[in-house]
MIRO-466335 format. One record per residue: residue number from 0; x, y negated, z negated of N, C-alpha, C in turn. Coordinates in pm, whole numbers, always signed. Layout:
<rs>
<r><num>NUM</num><n_X>X</n_X><n_Y>Y</n_Y><n_Z>Z</n_Z><ca_X>X</ca_X><ca_Y>Y</ca_Y><ca_Z>Z</ca_Z><c_X>X</c_X><c_Y>Y</c_Y><c_Z>Z</c_Z></r>
...
</rs>
This chain:
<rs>
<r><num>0</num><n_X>+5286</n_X><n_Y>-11360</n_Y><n_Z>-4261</n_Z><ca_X>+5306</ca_X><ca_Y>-11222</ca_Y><ca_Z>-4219</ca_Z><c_X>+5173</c_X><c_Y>-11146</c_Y><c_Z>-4233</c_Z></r>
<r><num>1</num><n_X>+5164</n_X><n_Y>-11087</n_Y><n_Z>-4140</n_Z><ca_X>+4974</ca_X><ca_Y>-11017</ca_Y><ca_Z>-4151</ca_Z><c_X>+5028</c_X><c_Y>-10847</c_Y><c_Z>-4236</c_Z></r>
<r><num>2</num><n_X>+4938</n_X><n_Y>-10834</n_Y><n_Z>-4289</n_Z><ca_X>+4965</ca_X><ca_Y>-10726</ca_Y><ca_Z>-4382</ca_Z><c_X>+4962</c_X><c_Y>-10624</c_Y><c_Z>-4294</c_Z></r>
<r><num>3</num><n_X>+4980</n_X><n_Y>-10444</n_Y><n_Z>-4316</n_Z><ca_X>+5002</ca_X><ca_Y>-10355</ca_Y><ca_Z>-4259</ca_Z><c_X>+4905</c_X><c_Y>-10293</c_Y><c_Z>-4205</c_Z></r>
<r><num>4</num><n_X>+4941</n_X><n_Y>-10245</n_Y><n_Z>-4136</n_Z><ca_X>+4792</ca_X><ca_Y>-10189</ca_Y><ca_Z>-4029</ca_Z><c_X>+4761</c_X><c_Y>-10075</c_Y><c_Z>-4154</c_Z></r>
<r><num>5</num><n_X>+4822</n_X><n_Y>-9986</n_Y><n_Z>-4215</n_Z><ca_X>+4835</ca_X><ca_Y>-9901</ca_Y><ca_Z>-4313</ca_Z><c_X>+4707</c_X><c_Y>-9972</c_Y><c_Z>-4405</c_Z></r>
<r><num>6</num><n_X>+4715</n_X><n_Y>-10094</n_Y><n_Z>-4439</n_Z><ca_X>+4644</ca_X><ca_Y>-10147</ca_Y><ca_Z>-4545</ca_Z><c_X>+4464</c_X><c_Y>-10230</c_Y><c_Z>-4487</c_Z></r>
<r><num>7</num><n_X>+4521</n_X><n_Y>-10208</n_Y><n_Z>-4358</n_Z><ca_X>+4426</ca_X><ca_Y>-10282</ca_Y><ca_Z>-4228</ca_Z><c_X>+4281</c_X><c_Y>-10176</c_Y><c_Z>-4291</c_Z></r>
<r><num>8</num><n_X>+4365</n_X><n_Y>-10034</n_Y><n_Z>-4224</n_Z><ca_X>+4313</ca_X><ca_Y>-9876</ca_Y><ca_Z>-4199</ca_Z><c_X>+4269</c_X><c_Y>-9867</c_Y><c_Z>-4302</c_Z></r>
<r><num>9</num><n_X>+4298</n_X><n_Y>-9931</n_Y><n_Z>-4452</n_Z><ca_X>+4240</ca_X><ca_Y>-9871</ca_Y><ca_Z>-4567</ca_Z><c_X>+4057</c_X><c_Y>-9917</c_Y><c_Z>-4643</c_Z></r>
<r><num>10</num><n_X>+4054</n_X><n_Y>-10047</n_Y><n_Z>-4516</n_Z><ca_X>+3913</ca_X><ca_Y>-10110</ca_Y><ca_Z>-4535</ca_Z><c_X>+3838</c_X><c_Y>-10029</c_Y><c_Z>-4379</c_Z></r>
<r><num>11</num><n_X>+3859</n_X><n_Y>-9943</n_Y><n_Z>-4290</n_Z><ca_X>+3750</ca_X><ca_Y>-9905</ca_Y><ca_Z>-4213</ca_Z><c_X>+3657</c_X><c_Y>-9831</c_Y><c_Z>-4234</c_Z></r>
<r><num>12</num><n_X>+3564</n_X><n_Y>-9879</n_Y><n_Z>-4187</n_Z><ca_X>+3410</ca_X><ca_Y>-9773</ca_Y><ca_Z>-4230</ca_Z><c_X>+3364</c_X><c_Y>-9745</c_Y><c_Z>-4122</c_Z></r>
<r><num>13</num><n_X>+3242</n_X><n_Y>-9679</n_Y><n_Z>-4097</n_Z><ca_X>+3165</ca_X><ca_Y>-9633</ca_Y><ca_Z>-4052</ca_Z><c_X>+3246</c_X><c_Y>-9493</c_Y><c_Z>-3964</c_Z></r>
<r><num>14</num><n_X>+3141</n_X><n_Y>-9373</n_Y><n_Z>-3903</n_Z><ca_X>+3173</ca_X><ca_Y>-9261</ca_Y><ca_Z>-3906</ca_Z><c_X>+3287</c_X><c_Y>-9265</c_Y><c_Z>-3763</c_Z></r>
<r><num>15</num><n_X>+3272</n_X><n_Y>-9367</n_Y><n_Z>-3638</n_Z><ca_X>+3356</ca_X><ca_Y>-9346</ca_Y><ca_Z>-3552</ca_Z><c_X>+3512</c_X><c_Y>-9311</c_Y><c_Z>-3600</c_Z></r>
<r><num>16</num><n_X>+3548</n_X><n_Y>-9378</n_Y><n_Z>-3672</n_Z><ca_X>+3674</ca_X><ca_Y>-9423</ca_Y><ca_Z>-3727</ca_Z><c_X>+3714</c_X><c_Y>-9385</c_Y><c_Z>-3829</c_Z></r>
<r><num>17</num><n_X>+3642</n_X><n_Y>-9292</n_Y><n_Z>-3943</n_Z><ca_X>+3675</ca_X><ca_Y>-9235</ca_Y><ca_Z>-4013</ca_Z><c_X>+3798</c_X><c_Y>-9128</c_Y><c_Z>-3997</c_Z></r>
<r><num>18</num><n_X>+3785</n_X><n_Y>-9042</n_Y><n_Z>-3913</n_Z><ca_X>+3812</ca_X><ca_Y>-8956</ca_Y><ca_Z>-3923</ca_Z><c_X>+3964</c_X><c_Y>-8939</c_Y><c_Z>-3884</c_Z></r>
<r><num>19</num><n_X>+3988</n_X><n_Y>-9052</n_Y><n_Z>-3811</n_Z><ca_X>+4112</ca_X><ca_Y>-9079</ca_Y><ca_Z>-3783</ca_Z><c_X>+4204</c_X><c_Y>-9195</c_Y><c_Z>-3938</c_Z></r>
<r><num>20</num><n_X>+4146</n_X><n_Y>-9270</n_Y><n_Z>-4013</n_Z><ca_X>+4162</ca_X><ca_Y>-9345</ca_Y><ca_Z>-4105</ca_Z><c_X>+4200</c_X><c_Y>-9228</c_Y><c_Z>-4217</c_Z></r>
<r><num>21</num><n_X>+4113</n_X><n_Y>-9087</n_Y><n_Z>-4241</n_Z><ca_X>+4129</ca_X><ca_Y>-8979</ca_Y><ca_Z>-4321</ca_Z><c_X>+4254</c_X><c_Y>-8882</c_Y><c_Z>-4284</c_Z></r>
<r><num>22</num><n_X>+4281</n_X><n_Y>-8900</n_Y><n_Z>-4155</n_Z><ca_X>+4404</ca_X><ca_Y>-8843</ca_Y><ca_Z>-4113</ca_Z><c_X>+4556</c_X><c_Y>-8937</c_Y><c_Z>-4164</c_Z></r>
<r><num>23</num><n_X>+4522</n_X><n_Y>-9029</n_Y><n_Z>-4122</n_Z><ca_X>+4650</ca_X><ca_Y>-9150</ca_Y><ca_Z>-4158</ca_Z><c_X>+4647</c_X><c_Y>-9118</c_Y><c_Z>-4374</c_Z></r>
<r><num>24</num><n_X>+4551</n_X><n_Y>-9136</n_Y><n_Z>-4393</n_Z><ca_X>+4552</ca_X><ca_Y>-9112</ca_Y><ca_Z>-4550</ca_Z><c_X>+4644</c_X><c_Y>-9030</c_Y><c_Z>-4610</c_Z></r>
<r><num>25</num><n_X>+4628</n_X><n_Y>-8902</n_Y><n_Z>-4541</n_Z><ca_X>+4675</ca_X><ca_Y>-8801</ca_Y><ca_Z>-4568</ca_Z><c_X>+4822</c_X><c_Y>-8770</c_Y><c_Z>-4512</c_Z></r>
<r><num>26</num><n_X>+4845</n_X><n_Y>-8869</n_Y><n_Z>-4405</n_Z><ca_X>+4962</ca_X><ca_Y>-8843</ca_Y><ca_Z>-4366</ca_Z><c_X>+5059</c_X><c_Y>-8896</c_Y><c_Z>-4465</c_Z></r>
<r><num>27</num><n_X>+5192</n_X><n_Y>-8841</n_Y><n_Z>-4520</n_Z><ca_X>+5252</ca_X><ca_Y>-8930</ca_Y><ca_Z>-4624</ca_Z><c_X>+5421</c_X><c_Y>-8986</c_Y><c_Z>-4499</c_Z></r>
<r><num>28</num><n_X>+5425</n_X><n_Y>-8913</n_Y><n_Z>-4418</n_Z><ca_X>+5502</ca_X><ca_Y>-8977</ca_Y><ca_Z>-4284</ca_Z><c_X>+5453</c_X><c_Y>-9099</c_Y><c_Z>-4267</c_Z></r>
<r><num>29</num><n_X>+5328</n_X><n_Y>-9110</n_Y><n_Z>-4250</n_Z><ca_X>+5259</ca_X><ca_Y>-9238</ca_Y><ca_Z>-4172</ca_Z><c_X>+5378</c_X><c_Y>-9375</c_Y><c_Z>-4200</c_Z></r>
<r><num>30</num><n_X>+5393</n_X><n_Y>-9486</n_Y><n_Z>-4116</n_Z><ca_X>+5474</ca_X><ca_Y>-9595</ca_Y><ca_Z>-4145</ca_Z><c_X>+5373</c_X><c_Y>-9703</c_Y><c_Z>-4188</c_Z></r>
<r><num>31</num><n_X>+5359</n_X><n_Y>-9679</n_Y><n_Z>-4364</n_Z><ca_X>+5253</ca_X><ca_Y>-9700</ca_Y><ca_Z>-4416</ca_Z><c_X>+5286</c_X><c_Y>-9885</c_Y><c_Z>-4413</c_Z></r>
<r><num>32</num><n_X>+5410</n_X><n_Y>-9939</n_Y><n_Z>-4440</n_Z><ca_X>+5411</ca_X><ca_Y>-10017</ca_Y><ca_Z>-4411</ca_Z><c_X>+5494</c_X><c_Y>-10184</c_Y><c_Z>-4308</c_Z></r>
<r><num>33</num><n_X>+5409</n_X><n_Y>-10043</n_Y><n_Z>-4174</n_Z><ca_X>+5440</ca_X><ca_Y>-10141</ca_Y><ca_Z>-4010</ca_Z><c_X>+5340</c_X><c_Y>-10163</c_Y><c_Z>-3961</c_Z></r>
<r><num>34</num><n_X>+5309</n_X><n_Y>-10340</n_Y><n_Z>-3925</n_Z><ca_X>+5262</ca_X><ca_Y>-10392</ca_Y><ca_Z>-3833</ca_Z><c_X>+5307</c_X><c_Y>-10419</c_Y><c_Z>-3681</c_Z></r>
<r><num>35</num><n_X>+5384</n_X><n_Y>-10311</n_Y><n_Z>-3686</n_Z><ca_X>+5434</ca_X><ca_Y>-10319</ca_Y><ca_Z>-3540</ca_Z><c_X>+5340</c_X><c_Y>-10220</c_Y><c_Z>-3421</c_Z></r>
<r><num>36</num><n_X>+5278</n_X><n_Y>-10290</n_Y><n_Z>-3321</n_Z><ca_X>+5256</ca_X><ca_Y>-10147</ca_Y><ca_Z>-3263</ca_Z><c_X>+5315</c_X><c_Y>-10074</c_Y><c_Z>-3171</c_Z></r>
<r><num>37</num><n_X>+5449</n_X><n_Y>-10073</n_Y><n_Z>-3138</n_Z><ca_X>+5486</ca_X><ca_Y>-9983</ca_Y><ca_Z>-3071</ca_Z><c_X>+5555</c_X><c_Y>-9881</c_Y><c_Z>-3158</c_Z></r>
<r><num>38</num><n_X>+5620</n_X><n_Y>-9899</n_Y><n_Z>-3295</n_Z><ca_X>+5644</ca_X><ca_Y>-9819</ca_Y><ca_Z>-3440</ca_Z><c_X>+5563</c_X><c_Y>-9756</c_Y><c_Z>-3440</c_Z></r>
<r><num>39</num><n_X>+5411</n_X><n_Y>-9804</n_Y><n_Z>-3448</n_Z><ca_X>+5312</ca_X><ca_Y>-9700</ca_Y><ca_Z>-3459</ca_Z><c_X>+5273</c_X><c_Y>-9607</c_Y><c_Z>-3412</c_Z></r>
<r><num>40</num><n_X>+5231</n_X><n_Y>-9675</n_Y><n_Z>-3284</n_Z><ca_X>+5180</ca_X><ca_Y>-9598</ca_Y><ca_Z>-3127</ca_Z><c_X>+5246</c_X><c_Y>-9460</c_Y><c_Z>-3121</c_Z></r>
<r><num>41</num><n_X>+5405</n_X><n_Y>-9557</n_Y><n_Z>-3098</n_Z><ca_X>+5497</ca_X><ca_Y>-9429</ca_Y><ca_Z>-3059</ca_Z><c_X>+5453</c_X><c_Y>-9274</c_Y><c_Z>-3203</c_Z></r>
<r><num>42</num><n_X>+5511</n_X><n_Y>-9333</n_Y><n_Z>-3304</n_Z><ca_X>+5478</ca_X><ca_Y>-9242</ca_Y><ca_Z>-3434</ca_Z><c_X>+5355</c_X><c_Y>-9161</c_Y><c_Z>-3358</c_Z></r>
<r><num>43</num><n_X>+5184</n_X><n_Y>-9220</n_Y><n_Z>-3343</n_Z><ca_X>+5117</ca_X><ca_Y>-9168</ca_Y><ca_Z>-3309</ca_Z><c_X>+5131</c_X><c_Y>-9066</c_Y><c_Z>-3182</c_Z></r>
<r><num>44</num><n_X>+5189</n_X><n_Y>-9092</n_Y><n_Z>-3102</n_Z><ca_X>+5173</ca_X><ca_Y>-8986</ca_Y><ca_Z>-2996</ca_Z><c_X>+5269</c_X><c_Y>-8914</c_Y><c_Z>-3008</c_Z></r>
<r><num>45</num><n_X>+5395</n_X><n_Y>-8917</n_Y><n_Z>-3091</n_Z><ca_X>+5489</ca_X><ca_Y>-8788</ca_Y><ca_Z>-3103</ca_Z><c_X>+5399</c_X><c_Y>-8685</c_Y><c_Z>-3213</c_Z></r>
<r><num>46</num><n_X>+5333</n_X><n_Y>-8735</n_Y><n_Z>-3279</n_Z><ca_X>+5260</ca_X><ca_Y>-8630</ca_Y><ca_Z>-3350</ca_Z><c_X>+5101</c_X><c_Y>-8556</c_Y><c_Z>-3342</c_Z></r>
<r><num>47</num><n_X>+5157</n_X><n_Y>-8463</n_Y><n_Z>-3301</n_Z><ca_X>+5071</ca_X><ca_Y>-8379</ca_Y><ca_Z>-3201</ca_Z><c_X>+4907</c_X><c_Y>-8363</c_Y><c_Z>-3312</c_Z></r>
<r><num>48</num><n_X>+4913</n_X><n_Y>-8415</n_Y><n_Z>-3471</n_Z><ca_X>+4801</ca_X><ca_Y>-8445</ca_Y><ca_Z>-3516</ca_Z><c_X>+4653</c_X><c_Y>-8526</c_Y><c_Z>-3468</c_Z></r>
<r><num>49</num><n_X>+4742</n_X><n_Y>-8633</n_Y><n_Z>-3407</n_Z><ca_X>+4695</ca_X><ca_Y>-8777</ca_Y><ca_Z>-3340</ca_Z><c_X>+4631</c_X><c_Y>-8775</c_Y><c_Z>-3196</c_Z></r>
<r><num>50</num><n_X>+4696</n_X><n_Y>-8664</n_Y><n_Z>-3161</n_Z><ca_X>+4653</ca_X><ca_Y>-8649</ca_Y><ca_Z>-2987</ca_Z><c_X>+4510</c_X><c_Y>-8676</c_Y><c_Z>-2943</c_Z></r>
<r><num>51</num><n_X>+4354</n_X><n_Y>-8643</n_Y><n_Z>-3026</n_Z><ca_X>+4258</ca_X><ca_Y>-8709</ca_Y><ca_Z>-2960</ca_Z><c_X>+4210</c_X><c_Y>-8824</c_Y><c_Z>-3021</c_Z></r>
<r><num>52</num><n_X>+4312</n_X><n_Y>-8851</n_Y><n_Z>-3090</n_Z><ca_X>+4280</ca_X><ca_Y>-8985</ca_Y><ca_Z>-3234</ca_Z><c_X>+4343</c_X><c_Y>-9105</c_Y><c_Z>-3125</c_Z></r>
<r><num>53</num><n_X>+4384</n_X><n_Y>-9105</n_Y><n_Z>-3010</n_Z><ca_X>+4438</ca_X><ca_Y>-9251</ca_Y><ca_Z>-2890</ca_Z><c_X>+4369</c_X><c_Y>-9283</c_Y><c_Z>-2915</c_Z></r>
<r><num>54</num><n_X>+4277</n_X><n_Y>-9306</n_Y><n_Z>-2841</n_Z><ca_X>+4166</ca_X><ca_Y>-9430</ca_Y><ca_Z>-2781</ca_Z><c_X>+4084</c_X><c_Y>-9503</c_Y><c_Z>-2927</c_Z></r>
<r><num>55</num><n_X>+4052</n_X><n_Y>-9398</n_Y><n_Z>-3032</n_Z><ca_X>+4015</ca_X><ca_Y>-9505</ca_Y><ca_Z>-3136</ca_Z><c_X>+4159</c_X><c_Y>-9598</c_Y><c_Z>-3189</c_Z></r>
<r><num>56</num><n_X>+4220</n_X><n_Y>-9536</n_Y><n_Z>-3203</n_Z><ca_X>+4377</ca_X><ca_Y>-9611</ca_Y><ca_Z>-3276</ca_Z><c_X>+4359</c_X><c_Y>-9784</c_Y><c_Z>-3192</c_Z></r>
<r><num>57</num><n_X>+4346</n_X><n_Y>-9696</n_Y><n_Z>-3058</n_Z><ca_X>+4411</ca_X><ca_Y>-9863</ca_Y><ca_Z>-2942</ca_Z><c_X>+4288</c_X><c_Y>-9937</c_Y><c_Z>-3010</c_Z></r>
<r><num>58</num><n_X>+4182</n_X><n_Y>-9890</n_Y><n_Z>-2982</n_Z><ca_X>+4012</ca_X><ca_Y>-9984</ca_Y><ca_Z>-3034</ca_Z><c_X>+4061</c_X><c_Y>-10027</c_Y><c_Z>-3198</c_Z></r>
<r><num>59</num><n_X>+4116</n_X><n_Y>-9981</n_Y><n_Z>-3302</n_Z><ca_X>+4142</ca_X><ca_Y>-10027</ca_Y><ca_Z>-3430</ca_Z><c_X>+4263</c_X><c_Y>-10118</c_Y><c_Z>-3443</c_Z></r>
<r><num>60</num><n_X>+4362</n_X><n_Y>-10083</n_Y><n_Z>-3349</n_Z><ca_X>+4471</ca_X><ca_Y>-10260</ca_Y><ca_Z>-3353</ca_Z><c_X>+4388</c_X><c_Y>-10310</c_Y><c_Z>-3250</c_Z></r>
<r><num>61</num><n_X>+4365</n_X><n_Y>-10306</n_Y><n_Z>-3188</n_Z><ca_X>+4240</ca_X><ca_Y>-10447</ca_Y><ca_Z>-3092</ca_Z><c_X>+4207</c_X><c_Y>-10507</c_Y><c_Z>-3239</c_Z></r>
<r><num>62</num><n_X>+4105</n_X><n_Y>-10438</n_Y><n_Z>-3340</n_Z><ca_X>+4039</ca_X><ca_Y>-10486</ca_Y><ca_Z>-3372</ca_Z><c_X>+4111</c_X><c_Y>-10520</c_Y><c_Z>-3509</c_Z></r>
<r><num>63</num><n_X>+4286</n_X><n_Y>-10497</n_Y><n_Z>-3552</n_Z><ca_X>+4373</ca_X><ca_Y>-10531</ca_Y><ca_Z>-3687</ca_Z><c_X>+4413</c_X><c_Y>-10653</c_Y><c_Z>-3605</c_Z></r>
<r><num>64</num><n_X>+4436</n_X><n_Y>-10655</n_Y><n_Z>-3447</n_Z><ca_X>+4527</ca_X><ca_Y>-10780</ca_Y><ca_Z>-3414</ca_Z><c_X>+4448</c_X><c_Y>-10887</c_Y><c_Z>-3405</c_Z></r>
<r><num>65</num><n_X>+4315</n_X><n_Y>-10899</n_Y><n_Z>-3382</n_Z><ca_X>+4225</ca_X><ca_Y>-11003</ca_Y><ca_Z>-3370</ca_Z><c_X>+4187</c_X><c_Y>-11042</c_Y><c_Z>-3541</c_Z></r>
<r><num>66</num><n_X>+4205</n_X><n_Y>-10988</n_Y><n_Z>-3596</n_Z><ca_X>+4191</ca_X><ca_Y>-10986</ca_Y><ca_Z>-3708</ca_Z><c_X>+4263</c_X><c_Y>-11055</c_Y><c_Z>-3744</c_Z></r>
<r><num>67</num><n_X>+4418</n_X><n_Y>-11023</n_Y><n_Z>-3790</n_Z><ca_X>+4502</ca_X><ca_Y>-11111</ca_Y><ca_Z>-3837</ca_Z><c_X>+4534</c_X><c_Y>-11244</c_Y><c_Z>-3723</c_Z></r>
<r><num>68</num><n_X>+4511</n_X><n_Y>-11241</n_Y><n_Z>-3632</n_Z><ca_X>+4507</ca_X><ca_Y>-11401</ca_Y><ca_Z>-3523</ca_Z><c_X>+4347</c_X><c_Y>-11461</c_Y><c_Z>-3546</c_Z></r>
<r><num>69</num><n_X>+4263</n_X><n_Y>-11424</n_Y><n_Z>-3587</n_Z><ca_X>+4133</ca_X><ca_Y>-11524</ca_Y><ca_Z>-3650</ca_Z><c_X>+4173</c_X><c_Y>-11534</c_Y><c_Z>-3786</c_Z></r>
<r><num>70</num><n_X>+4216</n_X><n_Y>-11499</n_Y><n_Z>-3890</n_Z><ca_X>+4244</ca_X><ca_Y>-11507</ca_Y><ca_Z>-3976</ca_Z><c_X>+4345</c_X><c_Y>-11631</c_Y><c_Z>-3990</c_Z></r>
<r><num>71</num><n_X>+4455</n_X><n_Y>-11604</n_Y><n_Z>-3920</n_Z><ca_X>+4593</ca_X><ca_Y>-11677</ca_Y><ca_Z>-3949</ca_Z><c_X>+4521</c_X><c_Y>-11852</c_Y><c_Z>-3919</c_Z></r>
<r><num>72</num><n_X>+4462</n_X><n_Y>-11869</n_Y><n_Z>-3844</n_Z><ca_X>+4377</ca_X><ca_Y>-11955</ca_Y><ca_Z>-3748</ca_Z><c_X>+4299</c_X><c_Y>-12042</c_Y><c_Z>-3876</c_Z></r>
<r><num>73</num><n_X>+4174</n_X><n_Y>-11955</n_Y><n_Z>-3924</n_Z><ca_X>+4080</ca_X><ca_Y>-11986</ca_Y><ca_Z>-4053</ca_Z><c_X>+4129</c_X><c_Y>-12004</c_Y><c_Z>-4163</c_Z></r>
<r><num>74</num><n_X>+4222</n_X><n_Y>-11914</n_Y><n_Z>-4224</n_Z><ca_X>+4255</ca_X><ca_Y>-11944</ca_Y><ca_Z>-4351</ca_Z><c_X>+4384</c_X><c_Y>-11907</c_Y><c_Z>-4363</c_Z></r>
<r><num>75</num><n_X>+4526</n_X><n_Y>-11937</n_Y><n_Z>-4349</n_Z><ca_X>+4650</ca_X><ca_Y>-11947</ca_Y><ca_Z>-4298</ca_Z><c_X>+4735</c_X><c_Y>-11871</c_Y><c_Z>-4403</c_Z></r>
<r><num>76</num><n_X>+4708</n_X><n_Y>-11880</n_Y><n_Z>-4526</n_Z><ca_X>+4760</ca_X><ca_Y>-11753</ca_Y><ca_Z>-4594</ca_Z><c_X>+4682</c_X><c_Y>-11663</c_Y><c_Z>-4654</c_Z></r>
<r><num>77</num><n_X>+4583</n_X><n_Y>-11590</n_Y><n_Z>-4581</n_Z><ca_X>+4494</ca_X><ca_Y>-11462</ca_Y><ca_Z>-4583</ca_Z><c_X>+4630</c_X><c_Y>-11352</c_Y><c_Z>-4613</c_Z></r>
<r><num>78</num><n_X>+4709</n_X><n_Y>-11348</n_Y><n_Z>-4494</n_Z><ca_X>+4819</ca_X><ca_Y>-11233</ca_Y><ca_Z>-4507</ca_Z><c_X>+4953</c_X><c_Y>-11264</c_Y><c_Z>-4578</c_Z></r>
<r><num>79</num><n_X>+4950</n_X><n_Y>-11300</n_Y><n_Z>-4745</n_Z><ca_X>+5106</ca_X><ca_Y>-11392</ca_Y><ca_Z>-4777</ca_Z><c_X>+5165</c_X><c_Y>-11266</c_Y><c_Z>-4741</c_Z></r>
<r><num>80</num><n_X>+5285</n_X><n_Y>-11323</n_Y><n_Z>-4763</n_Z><ca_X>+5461</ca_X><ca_Y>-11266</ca_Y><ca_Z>-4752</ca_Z><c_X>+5440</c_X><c_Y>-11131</c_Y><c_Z>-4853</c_Z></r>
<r><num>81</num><n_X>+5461</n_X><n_Y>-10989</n_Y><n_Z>-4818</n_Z><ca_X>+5496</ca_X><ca_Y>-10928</ca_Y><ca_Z>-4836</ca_Z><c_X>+5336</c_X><c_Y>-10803</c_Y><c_Z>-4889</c_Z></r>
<r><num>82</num><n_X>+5247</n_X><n_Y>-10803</n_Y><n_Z>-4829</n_Z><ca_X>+5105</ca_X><ca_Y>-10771</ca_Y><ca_Z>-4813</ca_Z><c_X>+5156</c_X><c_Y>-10646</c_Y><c_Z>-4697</c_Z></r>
</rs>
């Protein structure tokens, strides 16, 4: 099971992506722990917080889902059961 995008979001750096990672922080709604992305997505665009935070979100699961599929691939329990 690949751990939560919630926990994904909690290792991003640099300034593109911050600012949206500092928003999710703070959100205590957030579905801190779903790897689903349409749970998310959807969450994200009903809340009118998120509205110019799209296009990095889609660029950060691009870059949680490649993540956990090179991972699962290399080292097969990177994400155990319940992460």
């Amino acid at each position: 099971m690949q751990k939560s995008f919630y926990r994904f979001i909690e290792s991003v750096k640099g300034p593109r992506f911050r600012p949206l990672a500092n928003k999710i922080y703070a959100d205590t709604k957030f579905p801190k722990q779903s790897s689903d992305y349409e749970e998310i997505s959807t969450y994200l665009e009903m809340n009118l917080d998120y509205i110019d935070d799209i296009a990095e979100f889609d660029d950060l699961w691009d870059r949680y889902s490649n993540l956990g599929t090179h991972l699962q691939k290399v080292v097969p329990n990177y994400f155990p059961e319940g992460v």
